[in-house]
N, C-alpha and C positions, 0 to 999 in steps of 0.2 A: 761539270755536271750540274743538271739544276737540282736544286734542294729539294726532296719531297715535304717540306715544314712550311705550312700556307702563314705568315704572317697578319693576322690581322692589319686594318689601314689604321686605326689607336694607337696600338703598338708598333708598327711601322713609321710614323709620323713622330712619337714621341722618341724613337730613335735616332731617327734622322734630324731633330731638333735637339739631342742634346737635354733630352727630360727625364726625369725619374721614371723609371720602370720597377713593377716588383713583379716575380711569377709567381701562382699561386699550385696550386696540384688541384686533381678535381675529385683521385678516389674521396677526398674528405666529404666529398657530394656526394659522392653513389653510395658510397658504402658506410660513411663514419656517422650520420645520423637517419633518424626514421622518414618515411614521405609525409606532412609534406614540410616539417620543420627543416629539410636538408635544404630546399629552395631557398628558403626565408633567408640561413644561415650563408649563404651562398653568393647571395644579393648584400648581405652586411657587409662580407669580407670582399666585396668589391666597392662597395661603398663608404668603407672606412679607408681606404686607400685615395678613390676620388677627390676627399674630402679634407687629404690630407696634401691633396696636388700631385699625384701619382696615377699613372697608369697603371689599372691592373692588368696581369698579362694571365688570365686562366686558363691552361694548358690539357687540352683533350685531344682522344682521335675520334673525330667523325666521319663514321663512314668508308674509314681505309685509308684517311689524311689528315696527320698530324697537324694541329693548330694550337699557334701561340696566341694567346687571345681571342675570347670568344662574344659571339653576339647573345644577346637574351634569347632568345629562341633557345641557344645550340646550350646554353646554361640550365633551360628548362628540359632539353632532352636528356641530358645527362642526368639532371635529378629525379626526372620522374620516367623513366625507360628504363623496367624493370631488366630488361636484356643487357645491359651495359656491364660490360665486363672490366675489371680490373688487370692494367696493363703495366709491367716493368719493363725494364730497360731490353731485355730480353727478349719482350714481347712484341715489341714495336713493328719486327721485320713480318711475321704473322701476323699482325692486326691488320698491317695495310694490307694484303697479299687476298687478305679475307675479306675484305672493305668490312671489320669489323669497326662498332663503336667501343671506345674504349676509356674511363678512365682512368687518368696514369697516377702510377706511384712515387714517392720521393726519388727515385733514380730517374725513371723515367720523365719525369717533369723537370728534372736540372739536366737531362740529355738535351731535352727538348730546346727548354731555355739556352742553354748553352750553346745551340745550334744556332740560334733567332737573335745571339748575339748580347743577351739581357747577361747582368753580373750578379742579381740580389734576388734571392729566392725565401719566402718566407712560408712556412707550415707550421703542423701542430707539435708532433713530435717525431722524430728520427726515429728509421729501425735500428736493428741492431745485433750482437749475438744473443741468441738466443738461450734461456737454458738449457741445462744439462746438451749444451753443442759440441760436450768433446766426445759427445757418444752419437750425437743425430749429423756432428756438423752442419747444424742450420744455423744461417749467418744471413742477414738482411743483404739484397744489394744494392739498399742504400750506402753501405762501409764503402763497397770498390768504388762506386759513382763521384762518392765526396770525394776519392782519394785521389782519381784524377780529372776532375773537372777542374777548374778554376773560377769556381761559385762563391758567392756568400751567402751560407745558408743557416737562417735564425730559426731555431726549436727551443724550445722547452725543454731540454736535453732529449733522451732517449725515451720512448715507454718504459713505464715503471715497469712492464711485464716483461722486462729483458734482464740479461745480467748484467748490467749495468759494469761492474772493475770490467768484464770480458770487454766491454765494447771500448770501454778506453782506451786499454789496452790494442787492441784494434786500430780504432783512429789513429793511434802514435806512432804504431807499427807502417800503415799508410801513408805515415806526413800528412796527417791535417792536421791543419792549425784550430786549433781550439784555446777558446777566449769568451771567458764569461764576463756577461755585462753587469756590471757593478757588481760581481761576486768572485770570490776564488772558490763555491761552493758549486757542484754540479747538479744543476735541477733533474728530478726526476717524476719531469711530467706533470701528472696530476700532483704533484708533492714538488714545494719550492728546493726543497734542500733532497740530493738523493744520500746523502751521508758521506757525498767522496770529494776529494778534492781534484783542480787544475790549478795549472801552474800560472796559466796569464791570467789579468780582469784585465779590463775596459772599462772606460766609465761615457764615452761620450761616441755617437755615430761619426763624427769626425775621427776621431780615433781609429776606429774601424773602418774608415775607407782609405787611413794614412796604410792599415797594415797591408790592405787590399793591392794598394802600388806599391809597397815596401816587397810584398810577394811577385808582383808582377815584375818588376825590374832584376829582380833574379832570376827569374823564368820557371817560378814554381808553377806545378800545372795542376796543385791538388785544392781543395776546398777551404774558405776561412769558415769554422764551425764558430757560429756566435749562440754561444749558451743562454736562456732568456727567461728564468724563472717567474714562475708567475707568483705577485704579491701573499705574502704568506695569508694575509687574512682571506685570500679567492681559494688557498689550497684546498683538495677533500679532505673533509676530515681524518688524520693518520689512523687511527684505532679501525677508523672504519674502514681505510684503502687497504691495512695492510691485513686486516681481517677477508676480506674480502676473493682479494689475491688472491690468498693464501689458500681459502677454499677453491675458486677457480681452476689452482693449478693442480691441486688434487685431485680437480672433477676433469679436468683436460688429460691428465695420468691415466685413470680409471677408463676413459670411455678411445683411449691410445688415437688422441685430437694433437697430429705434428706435425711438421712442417707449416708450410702458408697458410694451411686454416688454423693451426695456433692463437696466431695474433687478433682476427675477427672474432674468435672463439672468446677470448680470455677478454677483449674488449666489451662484448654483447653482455658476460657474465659481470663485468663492473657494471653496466648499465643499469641492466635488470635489478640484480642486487644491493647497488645504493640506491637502487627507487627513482634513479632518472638523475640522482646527483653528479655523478660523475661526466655525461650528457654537456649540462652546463656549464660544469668548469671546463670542459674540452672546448665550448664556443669562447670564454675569456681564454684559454692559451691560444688560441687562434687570434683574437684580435689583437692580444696582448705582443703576441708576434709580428702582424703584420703592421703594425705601428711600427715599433723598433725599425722593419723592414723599410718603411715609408723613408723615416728620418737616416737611412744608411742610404738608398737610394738616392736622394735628395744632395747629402754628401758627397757622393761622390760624381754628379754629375756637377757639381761645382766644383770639385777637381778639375774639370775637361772642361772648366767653360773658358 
């Protein structure tokens, strides 16, 4: 059966040649910052990868067909196409069906990727469970994607706006491997340190692409999660993140804002509310990530060479 996933010729080329690939997600374009800053920010995180000797692979549906790798045009639709909707893994079968445009989520971008044959997926931060989910049962599905895909996918841990032990718990319970870089401390997000502990570090992307075959040759099929805190002096200020939250998730209570619009919800309200600070460190965990990303890709296509 043919694949419905149009491979860019980039990315198809860098394939075929045995070159660093990294997938990128695009909601972080539609939806994670204002027009026309999402472009600017869009064009960086593909340009910090070029620049690093990587193929960026940013992964959208246009038009009812999914695409690994995109042209500057289809980059420019997506950020500035107030219609583009927000697509998970779920979604996928309805977007083409509807030749909607779509851009996709952490699940559905490591579907995607994982289809196209890429192994090294870099974003901002992972979903995840949700609070108070032993009463809503809202749970990211980013957790099931990691847990069987055979990805490497570097975050900044979890959004701080999750439950963070839930979601560990979670991952463990999935088999994904999780392994913090240069920490046994699990970031949360906007904040280097989320206060909880993992059991592996890493300290080097070679490392990281040994565990990558060390999984492969046993026939694991789930995710390597690479934890990637961002430099504490980049962190938001804590007094003010955790103030902040904490009003959010009171005003997301009060006004009964659950499920999927949660998280845009509780995102929009750190924005707003640290005055645009929180904004910017979300572009340093982004590049912060797709550096690491670079340097893991890189590794492990010198594995195969």
């Amino acid at each position: 059966m043919t694949s419905p996933v149009v491979v860019s010729e980039a990315v198809a080329d860098a394939l075929a040649e045995n070159r660093p690939v990294v997938a990128l997600e695009s909601t972080i374009i539609s939806h994670g910052f204002p027009r026309p800053r999402n472009l600017e920010v869009a064009r960086l995180f593909e340009r910090t990868l070029v620049d690093a000797g990587v193929t960026p692979a940013t992964i959208a549906v246009i038009d009812g067909v999914p695409h690994v790798g995109l042209d500057d045009a289809q980059v420019e639709r997506i950020a500035g196409d107030e219609s583009v909707v927000k697509v998970s893994s779920r979604d996928l079968g309805p977007a083409m069906v509807a030749r909607a445009t779509g851009a996709t989520t952490v699940a559905a971008t490591a579907l995607l990727a994982h289809r196209a044959g890429l192994r090294v997926f870099s974003t901002g931060g992972l979903g995840g469970v949700h609070r108070g989910a032993s009463q809503t049962y809202d749970e990211s599905a980013d957790l099931t994607m990691v847990g069987r895909l055979p990805m490497t996918v570097v975050s900044a841990g979890a959004k701080s706006i999750l439950d963070i032990p839930a979601t560990l718990e979670r991952l463990e319970t999935l088999g994904v491997t999780v392994v913090g870089y240069r920490t046994r401390r699990y970031p949360g997000f906007y904040l280097a340190d989320s206060g909880h502990e993992i059991d592996w570090q890493v300290d080097s992307a070679e490392e990281i692409a040994a565990i990558m075959a060390a999984n492969d040759a046993l026939g694991l099929s789930s995710a390597v999660l690479v934890a990637n805190p961002l430099p504490v002096e980049k962190e938001l200020d804590r007094e003010l993140h955790d103030r902040v939250l904490a009003e959010g998730l009171a005003e997301s209570d009060r006004r009964g804002i659950h499920g999927k619009e949660a998280t845009p919800f509780l995102l929009a309200w750190m924005v707003e509310h640290t005055h645009g600070a929180s904004l910017e460190v979300n572009v340093d965990i982004a590049v912060n990530n797709i550096r690491l990303g670079a340097e893991i890709a890189r590794a492990w296509a010198g594995r195969s060479a």
